[in-house]
SEVOZA-531244 format. One record per atom (N, C-alpha, C): residue in three letters; x, y, z. Coordinates in steps of 0.05 Angstrom, whole numbers, plus 32768, in hexadecimal, padded with zeros to 4 digits. Example, Ala and Ser with C-alpha at 12.3 -4.5 7.8 and 13.67 -1.06 7.14 Angstrom:
<sites>
Ala81087F8E809CAla80F67FA6809CAla81087FBE809CSer81017FD3808ESer81117FEB808FSer81028001809D
</sites>
This chain:
<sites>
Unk7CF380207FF5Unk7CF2803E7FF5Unk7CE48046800FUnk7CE980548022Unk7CDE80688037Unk7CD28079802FUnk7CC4808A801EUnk7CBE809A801DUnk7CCB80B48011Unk7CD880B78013Unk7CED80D38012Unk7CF580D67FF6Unk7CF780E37FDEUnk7D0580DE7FC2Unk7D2080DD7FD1Unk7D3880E37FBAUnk7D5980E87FC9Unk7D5381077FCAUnk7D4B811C7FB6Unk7D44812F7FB3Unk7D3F813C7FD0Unk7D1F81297FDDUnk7D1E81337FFBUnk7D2D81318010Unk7D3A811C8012Unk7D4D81108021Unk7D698127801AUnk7D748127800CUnk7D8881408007Unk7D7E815B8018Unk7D6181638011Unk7D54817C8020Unk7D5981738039Unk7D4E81608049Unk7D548158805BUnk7D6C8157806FUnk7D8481508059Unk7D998157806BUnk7DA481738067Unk7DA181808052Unk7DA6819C8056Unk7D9181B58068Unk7D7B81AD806CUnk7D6781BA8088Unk7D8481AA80A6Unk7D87819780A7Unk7D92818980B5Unk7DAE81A780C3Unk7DB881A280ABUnk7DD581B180B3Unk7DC781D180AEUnk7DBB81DA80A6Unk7DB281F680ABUnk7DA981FF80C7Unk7D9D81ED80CAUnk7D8D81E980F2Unk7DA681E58108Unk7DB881DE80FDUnk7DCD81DF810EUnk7DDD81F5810CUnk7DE581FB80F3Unk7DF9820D80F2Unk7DE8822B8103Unk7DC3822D80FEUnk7DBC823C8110Unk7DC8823A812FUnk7DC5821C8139Unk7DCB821A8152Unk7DB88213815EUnk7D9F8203814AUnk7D7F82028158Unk7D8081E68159Unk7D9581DB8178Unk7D9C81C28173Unk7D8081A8817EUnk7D6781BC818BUnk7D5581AB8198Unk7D4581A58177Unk7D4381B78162Unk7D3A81B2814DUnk7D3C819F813AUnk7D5D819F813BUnk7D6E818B812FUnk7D71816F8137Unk7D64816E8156Unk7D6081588160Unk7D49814C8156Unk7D31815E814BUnk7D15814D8142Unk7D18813A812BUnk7D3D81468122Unk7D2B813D8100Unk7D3D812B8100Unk7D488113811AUnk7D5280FE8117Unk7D4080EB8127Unk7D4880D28128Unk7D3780BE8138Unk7D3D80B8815EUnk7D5B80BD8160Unk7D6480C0816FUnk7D6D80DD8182Unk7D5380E5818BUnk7D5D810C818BUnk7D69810E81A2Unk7D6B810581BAUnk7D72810581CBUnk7D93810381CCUnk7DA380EF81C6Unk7DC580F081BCUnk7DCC80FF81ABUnk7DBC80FD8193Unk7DCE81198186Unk7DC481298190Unk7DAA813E81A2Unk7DAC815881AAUnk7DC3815481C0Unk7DCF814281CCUnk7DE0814281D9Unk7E08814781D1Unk7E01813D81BFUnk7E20813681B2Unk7E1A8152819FUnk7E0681658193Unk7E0D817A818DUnk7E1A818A819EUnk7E04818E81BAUnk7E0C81A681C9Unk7E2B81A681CEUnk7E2E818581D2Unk7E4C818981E1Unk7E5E819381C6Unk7E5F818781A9Unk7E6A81968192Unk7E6381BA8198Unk7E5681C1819BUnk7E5681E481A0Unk7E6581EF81BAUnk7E5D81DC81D2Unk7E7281D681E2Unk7E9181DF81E4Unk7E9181D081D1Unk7EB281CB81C5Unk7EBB81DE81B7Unk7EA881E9819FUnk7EAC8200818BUnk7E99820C8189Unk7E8B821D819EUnk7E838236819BUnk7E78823A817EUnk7E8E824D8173Unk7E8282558158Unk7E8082448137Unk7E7B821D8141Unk7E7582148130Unk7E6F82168115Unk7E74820B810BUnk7E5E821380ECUnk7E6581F580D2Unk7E4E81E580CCUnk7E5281D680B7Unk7E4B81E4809FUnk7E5E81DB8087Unk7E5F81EC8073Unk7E5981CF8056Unk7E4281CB8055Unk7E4081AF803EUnk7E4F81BB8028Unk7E5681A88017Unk7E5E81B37FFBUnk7E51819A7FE4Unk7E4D81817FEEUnk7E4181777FE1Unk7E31815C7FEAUnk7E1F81557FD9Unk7E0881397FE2Unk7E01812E7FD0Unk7DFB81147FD8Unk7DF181057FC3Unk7DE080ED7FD9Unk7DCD80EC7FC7Unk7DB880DC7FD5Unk7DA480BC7FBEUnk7D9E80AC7FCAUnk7D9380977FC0Unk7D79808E7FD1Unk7D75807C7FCFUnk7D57806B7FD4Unk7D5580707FF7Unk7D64806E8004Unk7D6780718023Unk7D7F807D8033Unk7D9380818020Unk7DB180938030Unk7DB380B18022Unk7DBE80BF8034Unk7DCE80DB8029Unk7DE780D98032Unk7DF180DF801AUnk7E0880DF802CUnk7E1A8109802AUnk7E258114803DUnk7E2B812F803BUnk7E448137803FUnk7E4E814A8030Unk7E6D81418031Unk7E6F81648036Unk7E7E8167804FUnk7E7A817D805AUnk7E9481898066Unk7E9481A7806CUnk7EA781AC8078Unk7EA681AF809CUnk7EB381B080B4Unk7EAB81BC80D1Unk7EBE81CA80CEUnk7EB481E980D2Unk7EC781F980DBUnk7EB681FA80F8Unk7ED7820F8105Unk7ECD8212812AUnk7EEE82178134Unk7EE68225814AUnk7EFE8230815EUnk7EF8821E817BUnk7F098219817BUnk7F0B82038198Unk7F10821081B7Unk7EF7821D81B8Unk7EFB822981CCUnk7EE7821E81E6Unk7EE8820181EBUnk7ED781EF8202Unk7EE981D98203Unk7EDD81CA8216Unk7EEF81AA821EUnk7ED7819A8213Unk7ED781898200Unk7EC1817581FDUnk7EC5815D820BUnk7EA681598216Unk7EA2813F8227Unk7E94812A8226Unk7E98812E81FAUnk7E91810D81F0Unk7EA3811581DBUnk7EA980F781CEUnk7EB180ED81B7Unk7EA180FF819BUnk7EAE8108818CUnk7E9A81168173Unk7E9F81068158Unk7E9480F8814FUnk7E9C80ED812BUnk7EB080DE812DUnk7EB980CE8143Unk7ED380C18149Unk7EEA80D38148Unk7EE980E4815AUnk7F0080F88159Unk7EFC80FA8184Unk7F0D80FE818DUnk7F0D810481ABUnk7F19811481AFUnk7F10812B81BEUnk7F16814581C9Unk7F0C814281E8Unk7F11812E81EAUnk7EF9812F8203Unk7F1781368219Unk7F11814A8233Unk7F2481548240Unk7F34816B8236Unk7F41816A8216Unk7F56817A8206Unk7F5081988219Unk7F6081A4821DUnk7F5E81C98226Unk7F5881D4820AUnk7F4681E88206Unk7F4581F781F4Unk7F5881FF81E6Unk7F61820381D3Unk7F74820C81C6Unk7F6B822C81B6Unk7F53823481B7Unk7F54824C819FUnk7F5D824D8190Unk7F61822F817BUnk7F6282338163Unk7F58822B8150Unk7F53823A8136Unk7F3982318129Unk7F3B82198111Unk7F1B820F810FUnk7F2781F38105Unk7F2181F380EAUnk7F1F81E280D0Unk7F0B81DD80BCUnk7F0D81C980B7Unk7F0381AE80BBUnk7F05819380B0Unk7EF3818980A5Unk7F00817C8090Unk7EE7816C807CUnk7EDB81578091Unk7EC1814F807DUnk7EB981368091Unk7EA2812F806DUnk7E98811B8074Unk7E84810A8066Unk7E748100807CUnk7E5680FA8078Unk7E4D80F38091Unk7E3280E1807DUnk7E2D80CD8077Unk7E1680C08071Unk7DFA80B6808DUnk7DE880BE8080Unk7DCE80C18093Unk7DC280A98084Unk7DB2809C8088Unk7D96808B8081Unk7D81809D8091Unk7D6E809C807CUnk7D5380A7807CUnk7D3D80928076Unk7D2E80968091Unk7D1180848097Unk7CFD8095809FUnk7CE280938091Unk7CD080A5809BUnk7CD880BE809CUnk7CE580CD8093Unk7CEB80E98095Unk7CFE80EE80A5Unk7D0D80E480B1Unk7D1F80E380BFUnk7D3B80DC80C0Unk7D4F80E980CAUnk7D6980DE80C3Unk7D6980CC80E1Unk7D6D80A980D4Unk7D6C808E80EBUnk7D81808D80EEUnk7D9C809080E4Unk7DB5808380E5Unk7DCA809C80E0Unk7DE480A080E3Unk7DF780BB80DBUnk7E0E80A680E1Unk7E2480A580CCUnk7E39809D80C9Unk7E5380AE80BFUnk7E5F80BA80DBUnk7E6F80CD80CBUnk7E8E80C980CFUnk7E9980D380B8Unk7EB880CC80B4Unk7EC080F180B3Unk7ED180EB80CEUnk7EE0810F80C5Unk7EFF810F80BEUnk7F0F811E80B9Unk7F2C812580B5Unk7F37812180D0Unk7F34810A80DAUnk7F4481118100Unk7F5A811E8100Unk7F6B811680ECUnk7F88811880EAUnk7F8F813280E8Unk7F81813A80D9Unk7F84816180CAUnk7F72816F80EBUnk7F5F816580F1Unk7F558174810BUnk7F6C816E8128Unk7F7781648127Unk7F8A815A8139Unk7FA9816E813DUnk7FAF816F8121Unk7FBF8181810EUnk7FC281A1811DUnk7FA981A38109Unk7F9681BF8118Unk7F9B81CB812BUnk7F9781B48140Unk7F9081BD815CUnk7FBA81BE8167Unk7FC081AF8152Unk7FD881B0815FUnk7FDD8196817DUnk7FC981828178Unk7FD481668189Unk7FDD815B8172Unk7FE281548152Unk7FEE813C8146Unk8007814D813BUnk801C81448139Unk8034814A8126Unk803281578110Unk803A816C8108Unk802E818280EEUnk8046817180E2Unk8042815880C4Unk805A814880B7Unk8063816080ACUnk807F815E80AFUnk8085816F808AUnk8083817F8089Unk8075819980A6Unk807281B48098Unk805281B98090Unk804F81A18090Unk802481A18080Unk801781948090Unk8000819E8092Unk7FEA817F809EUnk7FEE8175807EUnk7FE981588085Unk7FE181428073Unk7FD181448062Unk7FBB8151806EUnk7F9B814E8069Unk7F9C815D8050Unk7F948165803FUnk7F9181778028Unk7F70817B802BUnk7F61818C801AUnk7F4181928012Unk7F4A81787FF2Unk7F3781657FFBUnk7F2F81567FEAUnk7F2881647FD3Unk7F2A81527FAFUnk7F2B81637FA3Unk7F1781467F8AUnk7F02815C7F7CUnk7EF181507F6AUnk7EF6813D7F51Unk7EEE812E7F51Unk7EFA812A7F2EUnk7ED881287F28Unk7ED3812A7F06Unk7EC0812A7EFBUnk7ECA810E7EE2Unk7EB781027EE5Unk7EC580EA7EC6Unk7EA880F17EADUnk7EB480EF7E9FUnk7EA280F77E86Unk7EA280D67E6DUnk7E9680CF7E6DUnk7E9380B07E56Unk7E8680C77E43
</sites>
């Protein structure tokens, strides 16, 4: 155990994405271990989309991970000049068009801090979007993931 209940650690990552969606990305840098790359790989994400915004919808947390399962909306109105969540935009011309993709992103928490961020986004549906991948069929692929609840 580090310190943290899951309880705090959940607070933790939701101060996390509130500090950003402000745009208070030197802030957002304190409350990881590594502040220096992500204040870097933010700016260039705002960079890229201007009017950003992460939208959580849900978390769950244990002895040392959170994990956050979230939405990115944003209009693509920059050229990004890094890699974001394994997605590359890096060069792309702006397109002005706007985005929403799921993502999940698991953090480990040490000492109060988010040490680690592992994130998985919708490339495919953001790609879609932007209009570089093949719209199949008439649809993006991608659908909004959908809940189940099991009851014993």
């Amino acid at each position: 155990m580090n310190g943290l209940s899951s309880r705090n650690r959940k607070a933790l990552a939701a101060q996390l994405y509130e500090t950003l969606n402000r745009y208070e990305f030197v802030t957002a840098a304190t409350m990881v271990t590594q502040p220096e790359s992500y204040l870097t790989t933010w700016l260039d994400v705002r960079q890229t989309f201007p009017d950003m915004r992460l939208e959580p919808l849900d978390s769950i947390a244990d002895d040392t991970w959170i994990a956050v399962f979230s939405v990115f909306h944003g209009t693509h109105h920059g050229t990004a000049t890094l890699p974001h969540h394994g997605t590359s935009l890096v060069g792309a011309k702006p397109t002005g068009k706007t985005v929403s993709v799921q993502q999940v992103s698991v953090y480990q928490a040490v000492a109060g801090k988010l040490s680690e961020c592992y994130t998985l986004c919708d490339t495919l549906s953001l790609y879609q979007q932007l209009g570089f991948a093949p719209d199949f069929m008439g649809e993006t692929l991608s659908k909004p993931c959908t809940s189940h609840k099991f009851v014993t």
